[in-house]
C-alpha positions as CSV (number, residue, x, y, z in Angstrom):
1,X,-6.5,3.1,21.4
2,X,-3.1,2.3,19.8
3,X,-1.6,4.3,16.5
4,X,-2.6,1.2,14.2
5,X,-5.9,0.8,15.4
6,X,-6.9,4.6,14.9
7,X,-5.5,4.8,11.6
8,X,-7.3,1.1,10.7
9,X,-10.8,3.0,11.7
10,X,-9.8,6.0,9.8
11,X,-8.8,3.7,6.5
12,X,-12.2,1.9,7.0
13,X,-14.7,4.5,7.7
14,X,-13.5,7.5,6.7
15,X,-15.5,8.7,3.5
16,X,-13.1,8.9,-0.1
17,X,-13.4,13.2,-0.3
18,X,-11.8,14.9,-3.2
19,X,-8.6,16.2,-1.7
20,X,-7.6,13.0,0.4
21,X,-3.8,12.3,-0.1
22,X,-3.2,10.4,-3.3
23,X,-1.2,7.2,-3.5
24,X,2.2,7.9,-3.7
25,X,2.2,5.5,-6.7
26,X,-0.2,7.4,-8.8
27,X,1.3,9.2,-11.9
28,X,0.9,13.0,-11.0
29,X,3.8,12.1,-8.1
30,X,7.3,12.2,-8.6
31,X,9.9,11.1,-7.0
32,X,13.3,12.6,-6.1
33,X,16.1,10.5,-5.3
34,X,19.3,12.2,-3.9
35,X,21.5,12.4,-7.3
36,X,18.3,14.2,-9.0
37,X,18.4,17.1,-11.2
38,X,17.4,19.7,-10.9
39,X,15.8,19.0,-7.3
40,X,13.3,21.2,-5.8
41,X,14.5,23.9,-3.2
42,X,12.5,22.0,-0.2
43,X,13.3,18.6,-1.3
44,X,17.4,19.7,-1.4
45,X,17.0,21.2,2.0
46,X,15.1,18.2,3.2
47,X,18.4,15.8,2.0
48,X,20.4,18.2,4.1
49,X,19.6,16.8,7.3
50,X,18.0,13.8,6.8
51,X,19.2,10.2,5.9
52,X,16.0,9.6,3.4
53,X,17.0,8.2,0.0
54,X,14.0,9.9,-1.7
55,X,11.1,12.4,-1.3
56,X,8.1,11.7,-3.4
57,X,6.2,15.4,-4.2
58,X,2.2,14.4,-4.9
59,X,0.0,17.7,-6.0
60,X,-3.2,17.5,-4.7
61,X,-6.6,18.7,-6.2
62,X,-7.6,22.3,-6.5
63,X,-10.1,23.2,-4.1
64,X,-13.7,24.2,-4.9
65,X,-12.8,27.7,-6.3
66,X,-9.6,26.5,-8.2
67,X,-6.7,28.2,-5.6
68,X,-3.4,26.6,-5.4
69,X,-3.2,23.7,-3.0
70,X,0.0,22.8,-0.9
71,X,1.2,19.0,-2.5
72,X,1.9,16.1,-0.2
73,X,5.4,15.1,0.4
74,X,6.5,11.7,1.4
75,X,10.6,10.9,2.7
76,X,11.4,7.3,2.0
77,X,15.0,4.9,3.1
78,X,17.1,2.9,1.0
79,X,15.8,-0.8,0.2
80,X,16.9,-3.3,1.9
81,X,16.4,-7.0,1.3
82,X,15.4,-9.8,3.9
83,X,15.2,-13.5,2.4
84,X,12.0,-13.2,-0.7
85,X,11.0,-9.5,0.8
86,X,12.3,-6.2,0.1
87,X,11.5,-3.3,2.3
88,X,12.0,0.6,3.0
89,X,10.6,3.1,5.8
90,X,8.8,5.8,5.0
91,X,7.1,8.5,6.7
92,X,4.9,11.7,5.5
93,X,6.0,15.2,5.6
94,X,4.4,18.5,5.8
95,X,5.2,22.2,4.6
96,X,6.0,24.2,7.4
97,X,6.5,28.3,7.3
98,X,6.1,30.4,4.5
99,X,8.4,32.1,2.2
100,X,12.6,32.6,2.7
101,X,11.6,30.3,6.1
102,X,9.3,27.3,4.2
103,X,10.9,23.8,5.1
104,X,9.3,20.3,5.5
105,X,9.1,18.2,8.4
106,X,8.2,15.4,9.5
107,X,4.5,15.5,11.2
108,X,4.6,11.9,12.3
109,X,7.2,9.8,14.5
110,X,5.7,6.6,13.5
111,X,7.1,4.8,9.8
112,X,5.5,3.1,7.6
113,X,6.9,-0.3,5.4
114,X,7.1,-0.6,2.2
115,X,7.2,-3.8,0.9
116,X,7.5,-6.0,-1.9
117,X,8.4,-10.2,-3.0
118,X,11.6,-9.8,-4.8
119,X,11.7,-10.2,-8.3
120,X,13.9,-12.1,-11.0
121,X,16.0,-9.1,-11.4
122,X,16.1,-8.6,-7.6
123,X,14.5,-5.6,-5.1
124,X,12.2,-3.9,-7.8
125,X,12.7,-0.2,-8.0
126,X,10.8,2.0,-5.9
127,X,8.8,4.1,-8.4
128,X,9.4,2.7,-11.3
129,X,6.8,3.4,-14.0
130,X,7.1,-0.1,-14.8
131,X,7.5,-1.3,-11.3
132,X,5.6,1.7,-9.6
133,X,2.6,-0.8,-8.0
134,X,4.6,-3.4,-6.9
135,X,5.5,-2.3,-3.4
136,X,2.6,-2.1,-0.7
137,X,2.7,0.2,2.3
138,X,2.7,-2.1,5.9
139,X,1.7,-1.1,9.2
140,X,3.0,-2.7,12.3
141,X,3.6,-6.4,9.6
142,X,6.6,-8.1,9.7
143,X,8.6,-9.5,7.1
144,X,7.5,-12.9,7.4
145,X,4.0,-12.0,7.8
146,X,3.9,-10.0,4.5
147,X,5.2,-12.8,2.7
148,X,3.1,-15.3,3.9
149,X,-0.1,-13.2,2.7
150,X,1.1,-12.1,-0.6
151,X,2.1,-15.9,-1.1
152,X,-1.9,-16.9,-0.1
153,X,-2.9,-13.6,-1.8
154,X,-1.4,-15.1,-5.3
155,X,-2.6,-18.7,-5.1
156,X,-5.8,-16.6,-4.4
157,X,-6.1,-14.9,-7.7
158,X,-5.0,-17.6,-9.8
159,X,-8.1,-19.1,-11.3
160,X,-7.8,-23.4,-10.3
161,X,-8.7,-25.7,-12.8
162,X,-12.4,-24.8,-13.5
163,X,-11.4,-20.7,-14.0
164,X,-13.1,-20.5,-10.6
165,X,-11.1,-19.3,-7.4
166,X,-8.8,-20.2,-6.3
167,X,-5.6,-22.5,-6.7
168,X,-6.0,-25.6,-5.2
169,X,-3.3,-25.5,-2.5
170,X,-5.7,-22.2,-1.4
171,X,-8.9,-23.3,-1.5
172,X,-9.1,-25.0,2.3
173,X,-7.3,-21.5,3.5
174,X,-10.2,-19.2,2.2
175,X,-13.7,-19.3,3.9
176,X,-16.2,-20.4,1.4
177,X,-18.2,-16.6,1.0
178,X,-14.8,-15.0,0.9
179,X,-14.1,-17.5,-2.1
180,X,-17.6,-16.0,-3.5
181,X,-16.1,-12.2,-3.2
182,X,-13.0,-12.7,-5.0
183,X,-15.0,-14.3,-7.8
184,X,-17.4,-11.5,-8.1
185,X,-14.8,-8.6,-7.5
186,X,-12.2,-10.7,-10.2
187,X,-15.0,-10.6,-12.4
188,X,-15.4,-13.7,-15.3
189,X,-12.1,-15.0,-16.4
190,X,-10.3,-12.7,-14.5
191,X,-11.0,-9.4,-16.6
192,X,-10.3,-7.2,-13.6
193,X,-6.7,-6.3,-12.8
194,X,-5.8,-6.2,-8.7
195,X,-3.5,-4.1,-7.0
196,X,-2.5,-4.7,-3.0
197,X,-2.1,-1.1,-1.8
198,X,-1.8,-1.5,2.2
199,X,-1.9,-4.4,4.7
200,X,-2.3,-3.2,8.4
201,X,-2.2,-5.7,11.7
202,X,-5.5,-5.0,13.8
203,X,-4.5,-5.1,17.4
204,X,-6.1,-8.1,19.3
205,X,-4.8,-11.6,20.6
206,X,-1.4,-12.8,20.4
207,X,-2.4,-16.3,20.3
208,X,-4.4,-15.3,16.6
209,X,-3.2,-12.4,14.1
210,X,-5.5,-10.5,12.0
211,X,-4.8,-8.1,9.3
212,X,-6.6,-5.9,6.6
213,X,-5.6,-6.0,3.3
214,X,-6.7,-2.9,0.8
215,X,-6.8,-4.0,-2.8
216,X,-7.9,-1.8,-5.5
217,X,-9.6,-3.7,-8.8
218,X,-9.7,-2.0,-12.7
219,X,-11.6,-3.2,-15.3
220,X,-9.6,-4.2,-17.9
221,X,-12.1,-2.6,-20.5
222,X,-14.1,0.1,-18.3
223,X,-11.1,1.2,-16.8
224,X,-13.3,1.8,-13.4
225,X,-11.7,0.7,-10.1
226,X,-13.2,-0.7,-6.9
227,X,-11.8,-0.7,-3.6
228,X,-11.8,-3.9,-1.3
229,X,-10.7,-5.0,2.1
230,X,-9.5,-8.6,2.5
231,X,-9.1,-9.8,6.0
232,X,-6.3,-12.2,7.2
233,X,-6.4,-14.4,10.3
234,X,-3.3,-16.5,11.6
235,X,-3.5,-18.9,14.3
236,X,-0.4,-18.7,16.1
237,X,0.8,-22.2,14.6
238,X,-1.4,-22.2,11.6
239,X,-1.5,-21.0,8.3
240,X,-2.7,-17.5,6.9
241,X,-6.4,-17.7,6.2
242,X,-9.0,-15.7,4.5
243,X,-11.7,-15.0,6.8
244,X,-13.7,-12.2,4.9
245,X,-13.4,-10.1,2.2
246,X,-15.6,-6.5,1.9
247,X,-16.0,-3.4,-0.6
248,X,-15.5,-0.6,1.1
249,X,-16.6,2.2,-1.7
């Protein structure tokens, strides 16, 4: 079972517990970049002898009888633009030692891309607090693949002329029931806001591409979020479909 495939099972039926890793986007993490000051010890010696343009330091929850928990660290590269897409590797890290000899590393060869449309002002800022949503972590996507499914993804959510789904280019490339979903998970007139967190390529034929796209929904009033799946097909000379679309909370 390839690296993609184990970690799309682990995305899809692993249970949410309390002290799974954060988003690096959420607003407990910060970011350090290598001009930052002051910088944390680890993160400093981490610059030393790696090329990673940032580290992003999550904390994680307090366990059941309130001890101190180690926080998740992330290393990230320098943006880089390709055509309408703006990208950056990134990989996690992990505390290793204790004490004088505490250092990170990294516990994982593979990288993940992060990715994002370029915006009027150019590559968006990783981080950002105004920007911090826009960029979604890839697995094993290309550039051109990531475009075309945040380009479907768009026409997807904009309501057509009735204030149903979708816009009308969109409508033949979005199976009827998956049409429903969005509806439903949108909520009337589009009160729900939606967030594209990861897109991952399942494994399978290389005449057809599939891929699972992870969307997180707030209620614009509630403030409650739901968690979705939204899956992609691509013939190899067609156009990006969506074939299904699935809570997964």
């Amino acid at each position: 079972m390839s690296a993609t495939l184990v970690l799309l099972s682990s995305l899809l039926l692993a249970p949410a517990a309390p002290g799974a890793a954060p988003p690096r986007a959420a607003a407990s993490c910060q970011s350090f970049g290598r001009d930052a000051h002051p910088v944390p010890p680890l993160v400093r010696a981490w610059f030393e002898h790696s090329a990673d343009e940032r580290v992003v330091v999550c904390p994680q929850s307090a366990g059941a009888a309130g001890e101190t928990t180690t926080p998740l660290y992330f290393g990230e590269g320098a943006v880089s633009q390709h055509g309408a897409v703006c990208s950056y590797l990134s990989h996690g890290l992990t505390l290793s030692g204790s004490g004088d000899a505490a250092r990170l590393q990294r516990y994982e060869r593979s990288e993940a891309t992060d990715m994002a449309m370029v915006g009027a002002g150019g590559c968006p800022q990783p981080h950002s607090a105004a920007e911090h949503a826009t960029y979604v972590e890839t697995y094993d996507v290309t550039v051109a693949a990531f475009e075309g499914i945040m380009r479907l993804w768009t026409a997807a959510i904009a309501a057509g002329p009735n204030g149903h789904c979708c816009a009308a280019h969109a409508r033949d490339h979005i199976a009827p029931e998956a049409r429903e979903h969005i509806e439903a998970a949108l909520g009337p007139d589009h009160q729900r806001t939606t967030s594209v967190t990861r897109i991952v390529r399942i494994p399978g034929s290389v005449l057809r591409h599939r891929y699972a796209m992870f969307l997180t929904t707030t209620e614009a009033a509630a403030g409650s979020a739901a968690l979705y799946v939204i899956y992609v097909d691509k013939a190899l000379r067609g156009p990006y479909e969506i074939s299904a679309f699935a809570e997964t909370n």
